[in-house]
N, C-alpha and C positions, 0 to 999 in steps of 0.2 A: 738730500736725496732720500725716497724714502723706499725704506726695503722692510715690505712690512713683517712683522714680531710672528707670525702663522705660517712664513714661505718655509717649507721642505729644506730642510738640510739633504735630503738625500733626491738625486736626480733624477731614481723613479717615481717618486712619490708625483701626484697629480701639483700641478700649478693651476690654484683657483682663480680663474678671473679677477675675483674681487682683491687680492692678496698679493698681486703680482707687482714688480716693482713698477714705478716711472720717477721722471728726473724734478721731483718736486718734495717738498715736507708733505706730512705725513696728512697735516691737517687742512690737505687742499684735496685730495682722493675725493671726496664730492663732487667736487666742484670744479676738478682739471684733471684730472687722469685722461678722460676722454681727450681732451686736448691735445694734451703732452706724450703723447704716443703715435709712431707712422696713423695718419688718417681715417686707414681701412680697419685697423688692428684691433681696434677694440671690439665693436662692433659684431666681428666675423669672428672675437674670441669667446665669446659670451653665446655665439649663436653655436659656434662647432662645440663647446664645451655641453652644451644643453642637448644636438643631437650625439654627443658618445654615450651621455646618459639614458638615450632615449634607443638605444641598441642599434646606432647607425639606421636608422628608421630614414626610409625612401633612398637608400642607395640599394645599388644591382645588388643580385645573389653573389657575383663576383668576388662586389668590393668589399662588402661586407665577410664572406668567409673570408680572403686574406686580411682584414683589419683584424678579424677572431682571431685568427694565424699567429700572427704578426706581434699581438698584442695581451692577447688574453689566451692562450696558449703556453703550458709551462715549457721554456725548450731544456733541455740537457744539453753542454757541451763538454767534452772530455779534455783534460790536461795532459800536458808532457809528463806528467808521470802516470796516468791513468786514472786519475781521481773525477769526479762528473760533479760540476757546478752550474748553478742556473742561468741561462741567458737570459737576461732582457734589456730592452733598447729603453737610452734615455727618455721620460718624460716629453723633452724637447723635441728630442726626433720625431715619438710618435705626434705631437701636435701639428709637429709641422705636414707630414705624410696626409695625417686627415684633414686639415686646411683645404692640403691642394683637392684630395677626393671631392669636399663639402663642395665645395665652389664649383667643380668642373661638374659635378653629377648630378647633385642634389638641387642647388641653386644655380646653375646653367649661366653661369658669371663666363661668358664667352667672351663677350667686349669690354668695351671703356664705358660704355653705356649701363653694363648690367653693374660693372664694378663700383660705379655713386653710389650705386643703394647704402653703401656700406660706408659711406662717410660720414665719420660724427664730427668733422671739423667745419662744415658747410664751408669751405673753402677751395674744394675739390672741381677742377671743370674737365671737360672731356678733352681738352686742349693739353691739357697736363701729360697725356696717354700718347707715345711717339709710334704705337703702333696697333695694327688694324683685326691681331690675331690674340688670341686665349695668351698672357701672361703676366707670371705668377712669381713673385721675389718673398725668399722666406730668409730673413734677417735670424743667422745662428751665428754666436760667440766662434771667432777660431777656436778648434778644438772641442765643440762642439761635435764632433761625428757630422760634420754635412754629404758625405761621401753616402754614408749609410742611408741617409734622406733617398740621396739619387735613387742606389741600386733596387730600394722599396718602389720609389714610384717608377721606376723601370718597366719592374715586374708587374705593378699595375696595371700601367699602358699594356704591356704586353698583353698580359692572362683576357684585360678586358676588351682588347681590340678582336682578341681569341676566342673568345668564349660569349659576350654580347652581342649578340643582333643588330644591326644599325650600329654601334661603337664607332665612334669618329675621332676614337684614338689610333696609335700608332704599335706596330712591332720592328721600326725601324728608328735607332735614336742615334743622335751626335751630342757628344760628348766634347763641351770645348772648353780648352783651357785655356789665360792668359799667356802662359808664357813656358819654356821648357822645363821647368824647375816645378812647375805647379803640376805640369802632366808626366812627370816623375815619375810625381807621390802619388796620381790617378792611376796611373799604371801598376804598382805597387800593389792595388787592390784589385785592380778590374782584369790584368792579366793570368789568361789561362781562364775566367769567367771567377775566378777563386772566389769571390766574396757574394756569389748567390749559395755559394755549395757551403764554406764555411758558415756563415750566419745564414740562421734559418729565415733563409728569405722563401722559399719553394717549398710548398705547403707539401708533406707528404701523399704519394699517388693513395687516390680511394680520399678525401677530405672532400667530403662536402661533395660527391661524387664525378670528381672528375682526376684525371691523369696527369697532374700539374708537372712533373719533374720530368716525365716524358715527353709533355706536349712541348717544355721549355727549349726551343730550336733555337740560339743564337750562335752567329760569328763573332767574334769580334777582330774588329781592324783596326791597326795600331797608326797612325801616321799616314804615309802613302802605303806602308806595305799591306794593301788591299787584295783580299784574297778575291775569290768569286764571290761577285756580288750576288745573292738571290733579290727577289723580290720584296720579299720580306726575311725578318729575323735577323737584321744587321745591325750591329753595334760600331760604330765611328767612335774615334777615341783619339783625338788631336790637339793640337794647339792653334789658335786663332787664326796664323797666318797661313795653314795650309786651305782654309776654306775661303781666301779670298781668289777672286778669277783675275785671270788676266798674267802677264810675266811680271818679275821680281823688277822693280824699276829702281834704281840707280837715289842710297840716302841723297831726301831735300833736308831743308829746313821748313818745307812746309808738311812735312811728315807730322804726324799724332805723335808718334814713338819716337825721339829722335837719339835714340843709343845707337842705331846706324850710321848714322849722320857723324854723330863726334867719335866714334869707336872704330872708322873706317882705316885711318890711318895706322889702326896698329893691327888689321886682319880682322876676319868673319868673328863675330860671337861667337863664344863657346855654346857647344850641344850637350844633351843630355844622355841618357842610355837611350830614348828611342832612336826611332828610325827618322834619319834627315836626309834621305834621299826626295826630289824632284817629280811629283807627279801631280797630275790635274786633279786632285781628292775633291776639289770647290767642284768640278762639273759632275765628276761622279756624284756625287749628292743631289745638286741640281736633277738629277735624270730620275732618283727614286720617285716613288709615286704616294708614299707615306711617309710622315717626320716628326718627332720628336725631338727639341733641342732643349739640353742642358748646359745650363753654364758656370763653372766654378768661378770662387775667383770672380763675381761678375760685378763688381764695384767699377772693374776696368770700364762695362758698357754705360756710361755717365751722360754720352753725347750722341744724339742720332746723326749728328756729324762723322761720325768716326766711322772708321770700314768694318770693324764688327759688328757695329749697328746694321750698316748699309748691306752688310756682307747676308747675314738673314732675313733684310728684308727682299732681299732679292732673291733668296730659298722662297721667298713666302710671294711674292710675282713667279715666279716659275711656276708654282705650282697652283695656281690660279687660273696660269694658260691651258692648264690641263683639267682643268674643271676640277682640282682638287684643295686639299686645304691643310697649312702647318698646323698640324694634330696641337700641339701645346708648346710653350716656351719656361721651362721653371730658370731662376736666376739664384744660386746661394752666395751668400755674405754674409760677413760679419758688421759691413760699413755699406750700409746700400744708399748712398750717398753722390751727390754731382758736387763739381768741382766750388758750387758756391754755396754747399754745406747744406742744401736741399734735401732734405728721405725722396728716396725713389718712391712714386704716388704709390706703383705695384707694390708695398710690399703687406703681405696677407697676412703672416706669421713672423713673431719678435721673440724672439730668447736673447736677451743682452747679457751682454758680458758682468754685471754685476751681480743677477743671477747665478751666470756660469762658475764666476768666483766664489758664491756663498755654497755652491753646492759645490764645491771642490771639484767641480768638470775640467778647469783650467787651473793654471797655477794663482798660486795667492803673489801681489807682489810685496815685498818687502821692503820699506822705510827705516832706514840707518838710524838710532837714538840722536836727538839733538846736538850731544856732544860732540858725538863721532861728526854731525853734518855742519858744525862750526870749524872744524879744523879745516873745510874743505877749500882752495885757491887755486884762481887758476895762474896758468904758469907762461910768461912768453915765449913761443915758439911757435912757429907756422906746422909742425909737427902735432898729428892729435894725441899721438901715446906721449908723449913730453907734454901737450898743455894741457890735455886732463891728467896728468898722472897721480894727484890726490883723488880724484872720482873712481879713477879703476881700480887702485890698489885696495880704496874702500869698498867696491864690488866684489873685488877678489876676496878679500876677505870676509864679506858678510854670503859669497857663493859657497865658501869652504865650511861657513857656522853651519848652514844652510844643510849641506851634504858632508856630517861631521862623520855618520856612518861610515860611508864611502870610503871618506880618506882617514880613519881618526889612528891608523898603524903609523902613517908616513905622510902627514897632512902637507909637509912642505912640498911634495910632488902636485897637489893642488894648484899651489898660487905659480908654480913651474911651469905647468900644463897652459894655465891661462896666459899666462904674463908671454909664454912663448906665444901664443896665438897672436896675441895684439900686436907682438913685434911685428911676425910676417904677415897681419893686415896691416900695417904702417907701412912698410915695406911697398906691399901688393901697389898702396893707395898713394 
């Protein structure tokens, strides 16, 4: 694999086109990099990497003051003890944020059609593309900040659907998650609007003259508990299955999901801290007349078969009927991937996990010395803490090397701490 000798140990530093990894030696970069990357990626990396050079040259006065913002703007943040250190957003993030700008403004990448241009694999057909509206998959490492992706082009959508003339964006977005665990952790940030006001997503009032922190009107609605809807300046903020239509129908096996199905006999799925009350959220969205969807998590959407496929493309018929049109679709993942190990054709922007690893953005993983990984057997039992019990204990202990600080008073509380966890998942399981 090749990770070339010039990539940035440090995550803000820029990632040159030419320098950037893919899943090859070193000494094919010539000759297959192009190849060996999602489709679009190269192409549209080489092109946005040349317009930030070129001062966002032919985007709005908009997009352009929030990228200076955003980007090239020192921010200050203050600590819990009052000390002020400098924000700035991953490398990663910002590529990915102007990706989706380049494309939707600059080069007017609306369809499947505009989106070939940018194929270096000449393998790309417009058949590939399962749907009929602007969208946009930006391939980030877990733990990459893709949250922060969202709330930037949020504010995008917004300021530009607010502030441009003709803008055929949106100030009304849905926010979906796969599953309740995922919209948690969405919640976590987006609750209360926290994470426009904490990171400096809202350009101070008076920038580039206009009233941005004033003019920034949004709700946000959590689940069903939908406050009054205005017209515009609505934030949705759910999990998948409150935007499908129709009543909750009775686990098949011919279900997508089938943890209903085999989990019925012991009671309802556990919920999360939101809200799991029972209302029509799928029609309430259906009725806006502007839309922006985001989707975490969206590896899950692999199959136009499937209801959250179906589930927006029917936001995207509804609002057709009304001589209107789904403003944008962004998709974050770390794996944007179909079930037969396919790249999703959309996806625009790559930050791989190898990457993410050399810049310390995620954790590094750790391989036991040889020694240690000879003593390892497994053990018969239908039990997994009894048949791997050399795999974990060697976990346990290379977690405890790992986090010596932590525990190095009282370390035996460490492999306590764990050993106790696995029990009652054995247990659980």
């Amino acid at each position: 694999m090749a990770l070339h000798p010039l990539l940035p140990l440090s995550p803000y530093e820029p990632l040159l086109a030419d320098q950037r990894w893919f899943p090859a030696a070193e000494e094919l970069r010539q000759t297959a990099y192009e190849k060996l990357l999602p489709p679009l990626v190269a192409k549209i990396r080489q092109e946005v990497q040349d317009w930030r050079n070129a001062n966002y040259q032919g985007a709005s006065p908009t997009s352009r003051a929030l990228l200076r913002w955003w980007f090239d703007t020192e921010h200050l943040t203050e600590s819990a003890d009052g000390s002020l250190s400098t924000f700035r957003y991953y490398f990663a993030q910002r590529e990915a944020v102007e990706t989706v700008v380049w494309l939707y403004e600059v080069r007017r990448a609306r369809d499947k059609f505009d989106m070939l241009r940018f194929d270096a694999s000449g393998a790309v057909s417009t058949g590939m593309f399962d749907e009929d509206w602007p969208r946009y998959v930006l391939k980030m490492a877990t733990g990459a900040g893709k949250t922060k992706v969202i709330s930037l082009l949020i504010a995008w959508s917004f300021f530009h659907k607010l502030y441009e003339q003709d803008s055929a964006l949106s100030r009304n977005f849905l926010v979906i998650a796969p599953n309740i665990i995922v919209l948690d952790r969405l919640r976590a940030d987006f609750d209360g609007l926290r994470i426009f006001f904490n990171d400096p997503i809202l350009p101070d009032n008076g920038h580039e003259g206009h009233n941005w922190r004033d003019d920034f009107q949004l709700t946000l609605h959590i689940q069903d508990d939908v406050r009054v809807v205005r017209d515009t300046g609505n934030l949705f903020l759910t999990n998948i299955h409150r935007v499908f239509l129709g009543d909750v129908h009775d686990p098949s096996l011919e279900d997508d999901d089938l943890r209903d199905y085999f989990l019925a006999p012991f009671g309802p799925r556990p919920v999360g801290k939101t809200t799991d009350t029972r209302a029509d959220l799928g029609e309430i969205i259906r009725e806006i007349e502007e839309l922006a969807v985001f989707n975490d998590e969206a590896h899950h959407i692999h199959n136009p078969k499937m209801a959250w496929f179906k589930s927006i493309q029917d936001i995207y018929h509804r609002m057709l009927q009304k001589d209107r049109r789904l403003a944008l679709q962004i998709d974050v993942t770390g794996t944007p991937r179909h079930d037969n190990g396919a790249i999703f054709v959309q996806t625009v922007s790559d930050y791989p996990l190898v990457e993410a690893i050399h810049q310390n953005v995620v954790k590094h993983p750790v391989l036991p010395d040889a020694a240690s990984r000879a003593k390892l057997h497994d053990r018969t039992s239908a039990i997994f803490t009894e048949k791997y019990d050399d795999y974990l204990k060697l976990g346990i202990e290379e977690w405890c090397n790992a986090t010596h600080d932590m525990w190095s008073e009282k370390p035996q509380i460490c492999g306590a701490a764990l050993r106790n966890f696995l029990r009652k998942s054995s247990q659980a399981h």
